[in-house]
BATIMI-240005 format. One record per residue: residue in one letter; x, y, z of N, C-alpha, C, O, CB in turn. Coordinates in steps of 0.001 Angstrom, whole numbers, plus 500000, padded with zeros to 6 digits. Each point is the difference from the previous one (the first is absolute). Glycine has a CB too. Example, Ala and Ser with C-alpha at 12.3 -4.5 7.8 and 13.67 -1.06 7.14 Angstrom:
2
A513190494310507800499110501190500000500900501200500000501036499981500665497072498846500581 S501542502223498034500820501190500060499230501090500730500509501108500169500675498264497686 
end
This chain:
381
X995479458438549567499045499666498940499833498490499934500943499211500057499692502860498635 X498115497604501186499671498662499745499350499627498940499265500753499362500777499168502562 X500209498711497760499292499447498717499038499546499994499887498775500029501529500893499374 X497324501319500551498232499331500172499450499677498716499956500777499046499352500720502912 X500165497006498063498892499896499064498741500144500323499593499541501067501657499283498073 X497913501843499988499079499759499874499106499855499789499790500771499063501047499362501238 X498059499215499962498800498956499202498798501286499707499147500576500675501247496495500954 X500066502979497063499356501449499131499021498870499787500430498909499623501464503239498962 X496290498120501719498991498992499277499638500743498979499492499325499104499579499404502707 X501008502724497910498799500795498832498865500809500803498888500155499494501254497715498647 X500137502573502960499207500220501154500810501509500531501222500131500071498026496878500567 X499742504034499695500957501394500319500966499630501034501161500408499976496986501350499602 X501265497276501561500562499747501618501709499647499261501017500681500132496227497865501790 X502597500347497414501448499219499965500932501338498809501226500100499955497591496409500308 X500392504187499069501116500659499376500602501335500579501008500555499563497990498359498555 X500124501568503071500111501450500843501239498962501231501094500462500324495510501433499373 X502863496668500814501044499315500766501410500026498846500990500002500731496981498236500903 X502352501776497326501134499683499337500554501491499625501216500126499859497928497364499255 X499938503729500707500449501341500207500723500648500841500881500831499779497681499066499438 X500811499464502321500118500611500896501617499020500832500391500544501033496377500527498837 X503867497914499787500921499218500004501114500622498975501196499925500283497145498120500457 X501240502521498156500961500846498925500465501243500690501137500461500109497573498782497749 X499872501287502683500551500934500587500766500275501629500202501048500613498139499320497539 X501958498190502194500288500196501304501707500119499775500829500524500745496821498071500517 X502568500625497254501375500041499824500257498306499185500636499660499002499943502347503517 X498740497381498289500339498107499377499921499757498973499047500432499352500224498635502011 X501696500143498061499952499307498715498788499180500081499917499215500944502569500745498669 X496261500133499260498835500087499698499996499217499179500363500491498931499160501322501631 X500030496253499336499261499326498797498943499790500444499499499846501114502031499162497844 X497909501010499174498443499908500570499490498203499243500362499483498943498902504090500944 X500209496132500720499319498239499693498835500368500152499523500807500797501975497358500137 X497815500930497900498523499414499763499965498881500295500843499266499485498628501867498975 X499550498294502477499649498604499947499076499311499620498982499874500680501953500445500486 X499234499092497664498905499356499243499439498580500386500164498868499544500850502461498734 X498259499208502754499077498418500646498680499442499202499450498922500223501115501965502291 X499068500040496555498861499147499989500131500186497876500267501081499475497826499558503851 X501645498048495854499555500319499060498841500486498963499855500698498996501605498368501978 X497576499843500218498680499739499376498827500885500444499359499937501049501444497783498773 X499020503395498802498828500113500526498183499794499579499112500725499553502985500501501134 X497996497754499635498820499140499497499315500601500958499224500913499719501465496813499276 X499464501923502053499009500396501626499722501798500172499189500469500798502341497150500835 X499005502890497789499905501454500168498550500508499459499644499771498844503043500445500884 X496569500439501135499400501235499424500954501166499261499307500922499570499024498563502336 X502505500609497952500409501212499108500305499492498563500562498906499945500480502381502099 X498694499292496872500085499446498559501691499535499692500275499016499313497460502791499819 X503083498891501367501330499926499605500735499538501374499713500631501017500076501272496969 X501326496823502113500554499567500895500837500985500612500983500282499315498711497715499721 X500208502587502016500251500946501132501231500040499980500445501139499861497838498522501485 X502493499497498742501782500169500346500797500748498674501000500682500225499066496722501315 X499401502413497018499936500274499402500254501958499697501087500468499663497852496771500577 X500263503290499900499976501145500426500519500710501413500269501193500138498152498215498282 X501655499449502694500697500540501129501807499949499570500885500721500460496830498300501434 X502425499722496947501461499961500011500381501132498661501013500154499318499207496938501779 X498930503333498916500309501398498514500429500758500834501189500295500116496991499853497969 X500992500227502540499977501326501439501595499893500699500914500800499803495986498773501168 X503135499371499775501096500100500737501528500156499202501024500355500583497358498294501055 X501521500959496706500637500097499238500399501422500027500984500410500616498129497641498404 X499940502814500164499865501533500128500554501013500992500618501055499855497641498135499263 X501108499816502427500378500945501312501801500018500026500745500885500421496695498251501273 X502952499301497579501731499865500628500134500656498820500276501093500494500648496579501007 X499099502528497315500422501055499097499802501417499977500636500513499079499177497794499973 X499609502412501553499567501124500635501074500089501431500558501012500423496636498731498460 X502859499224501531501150500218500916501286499803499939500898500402500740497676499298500170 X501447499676498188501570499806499696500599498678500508501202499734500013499059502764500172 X499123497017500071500263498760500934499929498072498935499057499648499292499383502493503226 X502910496991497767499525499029499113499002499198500382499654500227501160502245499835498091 X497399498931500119498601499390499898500271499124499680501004499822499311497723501458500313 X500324497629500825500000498286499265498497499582500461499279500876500478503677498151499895 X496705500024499527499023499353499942500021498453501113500495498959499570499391502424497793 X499722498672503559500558498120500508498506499460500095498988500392500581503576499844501373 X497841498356496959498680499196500125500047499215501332501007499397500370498737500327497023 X499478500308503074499843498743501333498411499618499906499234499786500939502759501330501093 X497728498861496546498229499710499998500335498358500493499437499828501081499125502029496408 X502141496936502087499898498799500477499942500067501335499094499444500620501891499706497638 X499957501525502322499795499709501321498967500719501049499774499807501195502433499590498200 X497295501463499695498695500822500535498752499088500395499245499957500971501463502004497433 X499469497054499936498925499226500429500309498891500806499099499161500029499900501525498137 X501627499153502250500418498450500707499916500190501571499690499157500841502173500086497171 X498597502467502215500112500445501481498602500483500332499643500003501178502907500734498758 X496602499689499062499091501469500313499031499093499513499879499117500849501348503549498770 X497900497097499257499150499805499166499849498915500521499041499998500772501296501232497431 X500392497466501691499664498633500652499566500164501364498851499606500202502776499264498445 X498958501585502293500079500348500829498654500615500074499472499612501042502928500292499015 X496871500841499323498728500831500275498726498699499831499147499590500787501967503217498048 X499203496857499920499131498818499248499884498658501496498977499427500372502326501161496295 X499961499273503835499509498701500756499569500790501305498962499442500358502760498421498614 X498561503147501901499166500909500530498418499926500299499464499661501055502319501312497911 X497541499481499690499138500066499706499016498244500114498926499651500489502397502867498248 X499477496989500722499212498707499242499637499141501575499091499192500191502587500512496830 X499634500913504234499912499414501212498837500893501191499794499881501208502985499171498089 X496746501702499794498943500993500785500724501141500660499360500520500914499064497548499638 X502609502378499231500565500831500869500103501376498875499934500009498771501469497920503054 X498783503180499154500012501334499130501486500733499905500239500814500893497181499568499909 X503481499422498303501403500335499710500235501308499660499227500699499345501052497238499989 X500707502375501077500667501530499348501042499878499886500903499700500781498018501709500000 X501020498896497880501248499947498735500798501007499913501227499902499989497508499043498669 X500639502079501277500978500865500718501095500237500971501140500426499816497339499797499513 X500892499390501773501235499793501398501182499125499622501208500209500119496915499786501743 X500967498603497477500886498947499266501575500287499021501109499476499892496243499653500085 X501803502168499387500602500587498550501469500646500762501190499812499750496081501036498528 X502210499768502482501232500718500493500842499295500822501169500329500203497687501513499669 X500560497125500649501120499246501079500934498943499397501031499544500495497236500675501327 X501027499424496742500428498739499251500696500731498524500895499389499415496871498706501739 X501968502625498566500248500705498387500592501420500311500947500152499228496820498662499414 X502072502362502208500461500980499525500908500012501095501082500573499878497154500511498680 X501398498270502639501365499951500868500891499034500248500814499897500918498107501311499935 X500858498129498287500903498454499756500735500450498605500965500717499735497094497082501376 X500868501309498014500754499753498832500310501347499092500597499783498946498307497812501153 X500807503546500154500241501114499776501666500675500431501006500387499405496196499483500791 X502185499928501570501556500094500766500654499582499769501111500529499999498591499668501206 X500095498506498417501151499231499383500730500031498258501125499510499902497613499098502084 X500885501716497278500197501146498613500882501467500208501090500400499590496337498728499722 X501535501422501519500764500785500748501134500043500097500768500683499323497894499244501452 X501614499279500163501703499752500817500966499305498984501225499914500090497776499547502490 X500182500063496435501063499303498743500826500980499277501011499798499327497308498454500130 X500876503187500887500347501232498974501150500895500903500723500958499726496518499233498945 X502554499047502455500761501172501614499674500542500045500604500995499600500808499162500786 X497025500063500208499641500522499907499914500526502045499944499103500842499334499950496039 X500728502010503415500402499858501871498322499852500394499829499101500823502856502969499807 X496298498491499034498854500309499970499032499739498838500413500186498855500642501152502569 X497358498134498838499106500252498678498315501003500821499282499919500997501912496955497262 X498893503646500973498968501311500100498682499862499456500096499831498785501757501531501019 X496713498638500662498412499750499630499488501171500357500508500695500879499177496919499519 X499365502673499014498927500788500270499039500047500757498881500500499892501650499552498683 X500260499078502649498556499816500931500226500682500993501126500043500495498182497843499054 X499478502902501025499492500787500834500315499278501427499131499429500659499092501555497547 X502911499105502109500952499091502052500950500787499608500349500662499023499462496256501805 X500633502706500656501271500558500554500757499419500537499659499755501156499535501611499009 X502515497946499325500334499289500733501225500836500987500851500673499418498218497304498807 X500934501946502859501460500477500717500246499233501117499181499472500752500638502828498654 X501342497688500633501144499915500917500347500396501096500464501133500133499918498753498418 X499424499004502796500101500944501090500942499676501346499802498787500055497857501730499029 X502899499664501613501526500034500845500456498991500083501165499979500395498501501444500863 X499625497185498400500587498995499985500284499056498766500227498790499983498953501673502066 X500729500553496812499708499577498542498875498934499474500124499373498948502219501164501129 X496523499351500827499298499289499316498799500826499456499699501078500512501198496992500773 X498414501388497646499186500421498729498766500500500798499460499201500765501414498975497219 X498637503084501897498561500181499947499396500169498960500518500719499145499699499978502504 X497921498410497998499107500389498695499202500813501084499701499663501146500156498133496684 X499833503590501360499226500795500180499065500366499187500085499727498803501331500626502284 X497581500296499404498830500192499121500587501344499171500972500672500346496863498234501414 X501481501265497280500501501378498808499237500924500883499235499643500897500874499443496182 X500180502163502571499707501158500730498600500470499068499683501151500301503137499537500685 X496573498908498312498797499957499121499487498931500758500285498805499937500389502024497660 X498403499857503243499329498615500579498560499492499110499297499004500171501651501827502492 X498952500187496424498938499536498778500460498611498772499231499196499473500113503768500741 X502201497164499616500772499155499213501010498858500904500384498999499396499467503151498781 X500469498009502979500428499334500849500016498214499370498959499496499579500133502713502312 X502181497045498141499751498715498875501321499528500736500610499148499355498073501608497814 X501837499569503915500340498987500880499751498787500757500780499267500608499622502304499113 X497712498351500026499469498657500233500141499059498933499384498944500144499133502053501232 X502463499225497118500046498965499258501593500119499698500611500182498947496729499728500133 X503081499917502236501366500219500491500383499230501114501066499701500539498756502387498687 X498887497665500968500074499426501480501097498105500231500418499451501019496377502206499180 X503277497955498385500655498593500459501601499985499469500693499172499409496773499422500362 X502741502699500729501467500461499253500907499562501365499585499971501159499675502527496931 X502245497134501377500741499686501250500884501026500190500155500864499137499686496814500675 X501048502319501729501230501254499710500723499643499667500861500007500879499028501138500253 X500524498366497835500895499735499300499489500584498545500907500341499240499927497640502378 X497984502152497972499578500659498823499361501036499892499740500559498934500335497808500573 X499396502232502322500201501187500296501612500971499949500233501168499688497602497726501560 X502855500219499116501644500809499499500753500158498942501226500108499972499001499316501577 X498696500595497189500598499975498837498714501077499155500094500611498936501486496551501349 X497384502753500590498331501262499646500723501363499998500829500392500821496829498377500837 X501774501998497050499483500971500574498916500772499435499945499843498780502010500051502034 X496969501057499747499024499907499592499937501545499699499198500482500798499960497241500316 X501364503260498054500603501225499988498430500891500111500083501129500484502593498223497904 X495964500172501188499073500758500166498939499678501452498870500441500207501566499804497009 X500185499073503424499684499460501521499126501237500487498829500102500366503587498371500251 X498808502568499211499548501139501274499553501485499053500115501172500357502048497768501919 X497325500530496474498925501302499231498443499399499862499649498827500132502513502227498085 X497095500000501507498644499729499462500264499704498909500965500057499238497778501191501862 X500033498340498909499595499678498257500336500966498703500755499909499032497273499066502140 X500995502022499320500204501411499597501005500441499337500107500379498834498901499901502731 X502041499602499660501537500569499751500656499215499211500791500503499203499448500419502793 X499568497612498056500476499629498814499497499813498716500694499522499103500203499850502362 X497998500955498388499402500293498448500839501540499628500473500114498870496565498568501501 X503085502253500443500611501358500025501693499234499820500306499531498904497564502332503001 X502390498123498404502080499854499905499783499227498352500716500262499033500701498837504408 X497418499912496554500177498899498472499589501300498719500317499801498827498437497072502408 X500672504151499104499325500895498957501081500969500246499991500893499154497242498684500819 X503412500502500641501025501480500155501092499477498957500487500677499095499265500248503854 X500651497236497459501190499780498820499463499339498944500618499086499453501204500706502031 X497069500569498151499456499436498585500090498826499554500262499430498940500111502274500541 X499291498007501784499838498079499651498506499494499575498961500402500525502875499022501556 X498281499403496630498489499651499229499480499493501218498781499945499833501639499331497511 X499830500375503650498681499079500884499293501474501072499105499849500832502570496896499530 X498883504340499377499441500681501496498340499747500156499608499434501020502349502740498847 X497286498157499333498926500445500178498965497990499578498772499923499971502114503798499254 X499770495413500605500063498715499383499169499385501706500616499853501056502199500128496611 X495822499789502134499240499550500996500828498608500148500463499260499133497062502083500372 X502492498559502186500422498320500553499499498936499856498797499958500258501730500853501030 X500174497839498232499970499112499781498516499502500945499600500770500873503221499288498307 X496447498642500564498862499311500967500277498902499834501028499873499335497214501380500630 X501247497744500379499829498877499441501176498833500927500567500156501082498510501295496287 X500942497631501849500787498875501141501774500366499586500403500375498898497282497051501057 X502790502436500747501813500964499686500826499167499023500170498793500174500289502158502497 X500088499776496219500172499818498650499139499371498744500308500053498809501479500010502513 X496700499144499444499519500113498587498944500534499986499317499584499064501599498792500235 X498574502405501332498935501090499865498604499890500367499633499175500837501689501276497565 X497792500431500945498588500024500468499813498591499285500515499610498952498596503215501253 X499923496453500735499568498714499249498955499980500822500145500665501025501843497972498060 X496568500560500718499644498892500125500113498491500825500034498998499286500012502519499128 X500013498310503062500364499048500438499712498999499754500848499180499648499411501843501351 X498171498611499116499481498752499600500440499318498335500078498807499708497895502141502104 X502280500324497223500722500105498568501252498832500493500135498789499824499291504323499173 X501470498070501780501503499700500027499997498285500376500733499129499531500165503671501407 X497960497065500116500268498499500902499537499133499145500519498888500103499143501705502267 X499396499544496672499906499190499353500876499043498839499697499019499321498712502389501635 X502677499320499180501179499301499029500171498622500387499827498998499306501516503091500424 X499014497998501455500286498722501338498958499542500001499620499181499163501791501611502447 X497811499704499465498778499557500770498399500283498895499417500930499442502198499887503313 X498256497709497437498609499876499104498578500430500649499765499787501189501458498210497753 X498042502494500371498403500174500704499357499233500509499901499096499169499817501975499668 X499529498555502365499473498960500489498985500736500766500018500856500884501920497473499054 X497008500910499282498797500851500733499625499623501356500279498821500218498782501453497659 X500427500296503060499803499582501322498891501130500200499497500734499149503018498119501693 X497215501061500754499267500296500419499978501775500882501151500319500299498748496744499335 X499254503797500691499994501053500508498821500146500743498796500120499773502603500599498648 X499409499226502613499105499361501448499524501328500971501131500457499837500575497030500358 X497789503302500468499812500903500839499462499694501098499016499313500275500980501815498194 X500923499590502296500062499557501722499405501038500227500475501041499545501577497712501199 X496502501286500174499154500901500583500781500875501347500940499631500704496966498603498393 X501427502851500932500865500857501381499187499392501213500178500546501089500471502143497727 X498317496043501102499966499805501084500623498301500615499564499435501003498454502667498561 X503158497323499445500430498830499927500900499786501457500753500771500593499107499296496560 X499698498494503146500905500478501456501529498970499829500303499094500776497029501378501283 X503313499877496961501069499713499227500566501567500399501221500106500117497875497821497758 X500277502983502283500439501501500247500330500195501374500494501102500244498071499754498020 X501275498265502817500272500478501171501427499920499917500625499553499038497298499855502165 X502620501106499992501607500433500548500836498590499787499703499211500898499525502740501273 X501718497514496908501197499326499407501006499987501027500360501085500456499177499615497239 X501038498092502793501373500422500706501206500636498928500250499937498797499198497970503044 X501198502823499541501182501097498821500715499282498608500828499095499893500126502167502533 X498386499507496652500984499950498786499324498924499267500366499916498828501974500814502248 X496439498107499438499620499150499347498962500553498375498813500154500286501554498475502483 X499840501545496282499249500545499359499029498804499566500342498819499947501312503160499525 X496919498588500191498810500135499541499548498487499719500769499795499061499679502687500026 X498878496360501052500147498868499921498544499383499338499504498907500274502415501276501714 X497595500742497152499088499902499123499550498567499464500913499402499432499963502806500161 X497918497124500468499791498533499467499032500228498620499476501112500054500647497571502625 X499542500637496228498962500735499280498158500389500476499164500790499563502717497967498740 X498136500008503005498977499935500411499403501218500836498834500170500357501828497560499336 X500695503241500567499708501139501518499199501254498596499696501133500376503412498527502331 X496687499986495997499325500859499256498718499854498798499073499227500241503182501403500489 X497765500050498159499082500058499106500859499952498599501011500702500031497217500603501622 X501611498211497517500638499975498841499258501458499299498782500087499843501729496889500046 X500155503772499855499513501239499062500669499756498665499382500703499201500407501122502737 X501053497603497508500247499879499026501521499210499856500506499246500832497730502744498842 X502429498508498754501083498663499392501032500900499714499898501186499688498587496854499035 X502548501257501420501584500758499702500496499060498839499445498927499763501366501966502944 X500163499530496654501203499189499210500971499535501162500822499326499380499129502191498248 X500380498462503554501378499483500850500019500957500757500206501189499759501250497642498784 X498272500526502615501087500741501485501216500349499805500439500951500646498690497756500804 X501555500726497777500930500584500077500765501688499674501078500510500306498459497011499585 X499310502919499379500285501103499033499327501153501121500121501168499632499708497490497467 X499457501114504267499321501077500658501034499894501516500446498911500363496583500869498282 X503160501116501889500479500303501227498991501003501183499090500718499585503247498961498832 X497984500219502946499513500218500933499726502060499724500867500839499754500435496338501750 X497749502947498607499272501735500079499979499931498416499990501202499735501227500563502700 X498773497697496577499819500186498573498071499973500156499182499381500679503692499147498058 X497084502820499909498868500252499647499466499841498741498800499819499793501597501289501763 X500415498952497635500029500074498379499953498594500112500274499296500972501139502870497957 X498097497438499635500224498618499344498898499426500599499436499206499249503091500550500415 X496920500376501527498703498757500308498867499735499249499407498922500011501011501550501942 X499116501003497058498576499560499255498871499403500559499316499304499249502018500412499261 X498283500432502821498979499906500767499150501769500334500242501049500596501296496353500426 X497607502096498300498362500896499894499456500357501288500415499361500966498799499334497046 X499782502371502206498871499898500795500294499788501186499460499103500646499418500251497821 X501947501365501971499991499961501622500360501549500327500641500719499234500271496531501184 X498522503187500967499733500935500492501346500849500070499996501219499831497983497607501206 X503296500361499253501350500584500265500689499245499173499459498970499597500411501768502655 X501326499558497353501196499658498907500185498945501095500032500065501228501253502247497162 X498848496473500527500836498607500883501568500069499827500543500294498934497412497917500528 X502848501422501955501307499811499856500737499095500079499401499174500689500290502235499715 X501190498227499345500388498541500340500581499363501349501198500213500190499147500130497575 X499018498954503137500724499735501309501027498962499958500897500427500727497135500220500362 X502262498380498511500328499023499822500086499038498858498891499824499494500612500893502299 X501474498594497631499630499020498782500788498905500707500731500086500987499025501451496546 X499867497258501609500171498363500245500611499399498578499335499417499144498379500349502664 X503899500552498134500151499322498775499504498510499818499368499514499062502474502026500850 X498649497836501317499448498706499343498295499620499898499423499220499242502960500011501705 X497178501502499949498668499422499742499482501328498807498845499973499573500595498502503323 X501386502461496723499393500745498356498692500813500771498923500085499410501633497560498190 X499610502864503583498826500557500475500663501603500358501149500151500415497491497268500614 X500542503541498758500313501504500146499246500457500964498917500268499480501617500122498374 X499433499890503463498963500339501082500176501560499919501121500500499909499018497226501808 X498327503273498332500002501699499873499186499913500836499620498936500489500814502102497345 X499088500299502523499377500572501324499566501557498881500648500410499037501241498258503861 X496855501886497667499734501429499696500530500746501049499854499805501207498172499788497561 X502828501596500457500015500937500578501708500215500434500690498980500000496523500650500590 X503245501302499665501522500366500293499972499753501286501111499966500530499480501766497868 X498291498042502434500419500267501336499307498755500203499447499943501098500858502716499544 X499532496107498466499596498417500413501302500025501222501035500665499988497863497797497169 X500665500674503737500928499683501058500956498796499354501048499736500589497145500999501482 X501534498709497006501104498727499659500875500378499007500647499217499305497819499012501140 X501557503300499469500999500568499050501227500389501274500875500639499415497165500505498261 X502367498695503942500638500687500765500574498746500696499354498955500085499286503370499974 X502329497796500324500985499563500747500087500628501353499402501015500354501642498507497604 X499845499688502814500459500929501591501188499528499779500929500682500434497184499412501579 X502211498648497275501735499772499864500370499140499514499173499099499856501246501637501636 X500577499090498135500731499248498547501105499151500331499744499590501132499833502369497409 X501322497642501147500591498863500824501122500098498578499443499997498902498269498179502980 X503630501898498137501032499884499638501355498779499988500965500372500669497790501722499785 X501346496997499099500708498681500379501701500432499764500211500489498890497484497625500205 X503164501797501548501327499701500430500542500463498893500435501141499849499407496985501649 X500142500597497328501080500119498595499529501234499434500786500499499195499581496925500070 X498147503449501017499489501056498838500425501072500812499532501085499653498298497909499017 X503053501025502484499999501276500567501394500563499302500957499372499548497600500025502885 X501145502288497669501614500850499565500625500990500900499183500880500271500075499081497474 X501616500178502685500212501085501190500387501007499100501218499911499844499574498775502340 X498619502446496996501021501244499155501006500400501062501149500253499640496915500965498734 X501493498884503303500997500405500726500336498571500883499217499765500921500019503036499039 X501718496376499846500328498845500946500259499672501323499878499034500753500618500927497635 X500080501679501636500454500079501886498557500356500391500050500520501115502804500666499194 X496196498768499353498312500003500618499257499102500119498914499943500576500947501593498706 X500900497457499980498927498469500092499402499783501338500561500138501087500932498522497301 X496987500892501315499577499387501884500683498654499859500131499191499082497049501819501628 X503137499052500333500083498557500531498466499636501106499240500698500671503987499572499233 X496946497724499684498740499441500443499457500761501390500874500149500854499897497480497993 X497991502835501459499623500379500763499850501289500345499206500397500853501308497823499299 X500546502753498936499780501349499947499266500529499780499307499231499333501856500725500468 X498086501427500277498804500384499220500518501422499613501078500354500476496886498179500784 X501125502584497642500695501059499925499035501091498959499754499544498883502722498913501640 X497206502359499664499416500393499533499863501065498426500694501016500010499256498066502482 X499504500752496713501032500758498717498468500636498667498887499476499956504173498028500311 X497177503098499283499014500392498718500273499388499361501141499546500095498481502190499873 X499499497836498934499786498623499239498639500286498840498835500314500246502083498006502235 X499646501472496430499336499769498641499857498908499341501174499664499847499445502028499993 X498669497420499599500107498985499212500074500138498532500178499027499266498837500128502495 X500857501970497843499974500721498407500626501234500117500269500651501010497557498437498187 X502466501262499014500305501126499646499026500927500253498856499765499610502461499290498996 X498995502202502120499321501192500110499032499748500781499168500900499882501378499918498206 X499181498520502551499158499787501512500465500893500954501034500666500052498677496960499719 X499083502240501171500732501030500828500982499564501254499583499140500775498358502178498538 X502961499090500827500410498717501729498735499774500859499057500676499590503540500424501069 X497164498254500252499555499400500772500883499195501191500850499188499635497591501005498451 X501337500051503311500416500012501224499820498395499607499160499586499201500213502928502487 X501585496667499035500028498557500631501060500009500752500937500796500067498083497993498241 X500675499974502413500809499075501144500705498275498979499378499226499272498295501955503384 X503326498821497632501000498798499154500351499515501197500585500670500852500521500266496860 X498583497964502408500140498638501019500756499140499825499387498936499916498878501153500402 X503290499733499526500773498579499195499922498907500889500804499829500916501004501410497813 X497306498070501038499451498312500215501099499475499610500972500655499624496572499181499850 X502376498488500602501295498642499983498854500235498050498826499871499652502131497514504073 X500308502979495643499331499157498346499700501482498992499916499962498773498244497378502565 X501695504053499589499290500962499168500054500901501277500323499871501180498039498786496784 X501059502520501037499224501202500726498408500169499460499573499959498846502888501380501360 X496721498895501250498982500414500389499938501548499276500975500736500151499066497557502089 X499079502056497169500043501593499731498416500536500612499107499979499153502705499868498268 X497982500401503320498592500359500684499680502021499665500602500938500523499966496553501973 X498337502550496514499368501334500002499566500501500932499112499436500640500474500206497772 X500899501551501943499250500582501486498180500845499106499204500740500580504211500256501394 X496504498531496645498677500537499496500067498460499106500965499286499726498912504101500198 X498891496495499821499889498593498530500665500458498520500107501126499514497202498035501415 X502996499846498676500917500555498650499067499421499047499652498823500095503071501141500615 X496907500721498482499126499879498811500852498908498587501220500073499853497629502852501033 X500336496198498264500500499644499151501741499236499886500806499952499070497150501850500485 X502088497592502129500990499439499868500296498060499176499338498993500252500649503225501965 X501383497939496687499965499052499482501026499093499808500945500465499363497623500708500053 X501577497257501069501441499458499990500643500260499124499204500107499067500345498453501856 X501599501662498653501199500490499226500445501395499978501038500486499552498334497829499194 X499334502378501997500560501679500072501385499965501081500351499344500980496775501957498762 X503418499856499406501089500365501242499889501036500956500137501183499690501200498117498862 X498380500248502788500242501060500952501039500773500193501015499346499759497831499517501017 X501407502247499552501462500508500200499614500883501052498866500478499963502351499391497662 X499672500461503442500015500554501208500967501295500057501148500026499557498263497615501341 X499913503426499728500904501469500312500058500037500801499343499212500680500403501977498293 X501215499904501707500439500476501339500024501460499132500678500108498978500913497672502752 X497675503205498748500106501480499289499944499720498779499074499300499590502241501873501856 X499732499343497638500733499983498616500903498918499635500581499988498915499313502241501314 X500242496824500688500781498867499543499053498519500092499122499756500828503236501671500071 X498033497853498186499011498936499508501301498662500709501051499598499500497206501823497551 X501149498263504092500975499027500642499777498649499594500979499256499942499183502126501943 X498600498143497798500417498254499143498494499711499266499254500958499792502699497565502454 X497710500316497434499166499834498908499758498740499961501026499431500374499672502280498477 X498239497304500818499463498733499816499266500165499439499449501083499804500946498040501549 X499209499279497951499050499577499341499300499505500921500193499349501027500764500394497078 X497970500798501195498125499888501229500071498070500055500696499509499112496750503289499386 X501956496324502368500013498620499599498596499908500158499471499390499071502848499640501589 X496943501359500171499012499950500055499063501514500820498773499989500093502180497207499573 
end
């Protein structure tokens, strides 16, 4: 028997993960982590954690299990939130999420955790980690390939893979709304969380505006017949001037729009929905194109620098000059997509064997082999 905590949010996943740990036999605490206070930025009337930390309350009393509460909202914002805000303000497109878990629920969590002796801490996320003849860590995708959330797993080390475990890895969805309603737990039927991870549905341009001020600029459109569109050497993205277009209209700040965004432009009267190809923080310019299938919404390849790379599996790293071939997502719930990884002197080359739509600096790529997610970078360009 072992001593698992774990990170009950108010959510069916994390309280069917803390059921299903009771029932394996382990001594069972359950923790809330209270990252976020404010909810000013929320679309929902009532601050979200609020009611998620009632819930998870309920689920460990229904189970029998003791409960506490750990604030780490300061350091939420200092790791996560700052971190998003200067992101943004630098033109790049962040995920807080991946962040959340690599910096907050598998750090400073793990580390709470282990204050309690704890041997293990337990989430509700849809991976699989195991162990294989030579004891090192595999992340696997969840066996719900509809819920699959091992891509915001992806900048985890083995060392905090050997302390995971992810007890609803290898059920559906389904089945665990079924096991949470069989032991009469308040979250079964309790629709999943949205929104940015721990403070909820919001408003981006809302949220960024705390930090980052409005600055009106310009909204420029690059024609499909601009010869700014011909073939880029690998990985160079999109090199837009204001002159290669037409001004269609005015923004509050580049900073607040990212690459394939549709919402928020408020531009009229054109034949196809405009998207966003490109923005220019410093010059405050937002470049769109009509249409999903504008050519300056696609990539052939992306370029990864040295310090942003992660091996989830280490004995796989390329070395300079290697090449290798692997499935590859840049977002949650995308679909894989075939590439070739090239490790150059400084980075890896990531070359699409198809164009990748809506690619944006700060996304994280992460790379598979089958069911295992072997390493991960931040996009640089």
């Amino acid at each position: 028997m072992a001593r698992v905590v774990v990170g009950l949010s108010g959510g069916v996943d994390s309280s069917v993960a803390a059921l299903l740990m009771q029932q394996a036999g382990h001594e069972v605490i359950g923790i809330f982590m209270r990252n976020w206070n404010d909810a000013s930025p929320t679309l929902e009337q009532e601050c979200p954690w609020i009611e998620d930390s009632n819930d998870a309350l309920l689920v460990a009393e229904k189970l029998g299990i003791p409960f506490q509460v750990l604030d780490l909202s300061q350091e939420y914002k200092v790791r996560i939130v700052d971190y998003m805000f200067a992101e943004y303000q630098a033109g790049r497109t962040p995920n807080p999420d991946v962040l959340c878990n690599r910096e907050i629920k598998f750090d400073l969590f793990l580390a709470a955790a282990r204050r309690l002796g704890a041997d293990f801490i337990a989430t509700g996320h849809y991976a699989r980690v195991e162990q294989d003849d030579k004891a090192r860590y595999r992340l696997r995708a969840g066996l719900d390939a509809g819920k699959d959330q091992s891509y915001f797993l992806c900048q985890l080390s083995q060392d905090q893979l050997s302390k995971a475990l992810f007890p609803i890895g290898g059920l559906q969805k389904s089945e665990v709304r079924r096991l949470a309603a069989e032991a009469g737990l308040v979250t079964a039927a309790k629709r999943d969380s949205q929104g940015l991870c721990f403070i909820g549905h919001v408003r981006l341009p809302d949220f960024l505006q705390q930090q980052l001020k409005p600055r009106e600029g310009q909204i420029i459109e690059i024609p499909l017949d601009s010869p700014k569109l011909t073939p880029v050497p690998r990985g160079k993205p999109w090199d837009f001037e204001p002159q290669d277009g037409t001004v269609v209209g005015l923004h509050q700040g580049a900073h607040y729009f990212t690459v394939g965004q549709r919402k928020g432009l408020l531009v009229g009267g054109k034949p196809l929905p405009l998207f966003v190809l490109a923005t220019d923080v410093v010059r405050n310019v937002v470049y769109v194109g009509q249409g999903e299938d504008h050519p300056g919404l696609y990539r052939n390849a992306i370029w990864i620098a040295a310090e942003d790379l992660h091996w989830v599996q280490p004995w796989r790293e390329l070395v300079q000059g290697e090449r290798a071939t692997y499935s590859l997502r840049i977002r949650y719930r995308q679909a894989l997509v075939e590439a070739e990884l090239w490790r150059s002197e400084g980075g890896l080359w990531i070359e699409f064997r198809k164009p990748m739509k809506a690619v944006a600096p700060g996304q994280f790529a992460a790379w598979y082999d089958g069911g295992d997610l072997v390493g991960s970078g931040v996009i640089f360009n």
